[in-house]
C-alpha positions in Angstrom: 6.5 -3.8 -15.5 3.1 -5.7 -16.3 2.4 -2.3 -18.1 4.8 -2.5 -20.5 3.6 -5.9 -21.3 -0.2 -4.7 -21.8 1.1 -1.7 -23.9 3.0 -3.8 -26.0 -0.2 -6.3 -26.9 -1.9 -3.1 -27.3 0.2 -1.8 -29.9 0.9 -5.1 -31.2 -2.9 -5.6 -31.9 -3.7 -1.9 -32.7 -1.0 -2.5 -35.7 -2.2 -5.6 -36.9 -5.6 -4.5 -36.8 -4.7 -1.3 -39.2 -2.3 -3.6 -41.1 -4.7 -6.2 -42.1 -7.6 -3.7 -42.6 -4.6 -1.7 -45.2 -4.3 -5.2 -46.9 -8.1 -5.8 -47.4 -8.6 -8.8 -45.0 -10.5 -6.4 -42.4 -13.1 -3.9 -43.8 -12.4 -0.2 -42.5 -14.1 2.9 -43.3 -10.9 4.8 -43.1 -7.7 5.2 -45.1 -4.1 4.5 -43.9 -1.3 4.3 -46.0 -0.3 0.8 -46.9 2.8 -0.4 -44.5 3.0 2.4 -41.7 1.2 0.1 -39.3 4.2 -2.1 -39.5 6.4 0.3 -37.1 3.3 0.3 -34.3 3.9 -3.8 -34.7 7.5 -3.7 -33.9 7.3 -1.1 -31.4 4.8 -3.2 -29.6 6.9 -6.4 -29.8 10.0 -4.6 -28.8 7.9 -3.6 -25.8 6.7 -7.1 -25.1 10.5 -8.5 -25.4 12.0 -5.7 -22.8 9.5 -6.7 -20.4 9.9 -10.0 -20.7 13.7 -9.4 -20.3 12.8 -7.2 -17.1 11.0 -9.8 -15.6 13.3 -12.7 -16.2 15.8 -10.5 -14.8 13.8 -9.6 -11.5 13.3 -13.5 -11.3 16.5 -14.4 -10.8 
C-alpha cells in the first residue's frame, strides 16, 4: 500500500505544479487551461487519505 501513498504525492505535486504554473507563480513554456489541474490535486489526496486509512486499518 506504500504505492498508493507515493502515487498520491505524485499527483498531488504534479497538480500543484501545473496549477501554480496556470496561475503565473511558476513560469511554463506550455499552456493548460486554467483550473483542470485541480482534479489531479484531489485525486492525489483522495489517494493519500485511502492509504492512510489502509494502513491504520492493517495496524490495528
Amino acid at each position: 500500500m506504500i504505492r498508493k501513498l507515493i502515487w498520491g504525492v505524485i499527483l498531488l505535486l504534479f497538480g500543484l505544479w501545473i496549477w501554480l504554473a496556470n496561475l503565473g507563480v511558476i513560469k511554463h513554456s506550455f499552456s493548460f487551461n486554467r483550473d483542470w489541474p485541480i482534479i489531479i490535486i484531489i485525486i492525489g489526496i483522495m489517494t493519500l487519505i485511502e492509504g492512510f486509512v489502509w494502513r491504520k486499518r492493517r495496524c490495528k
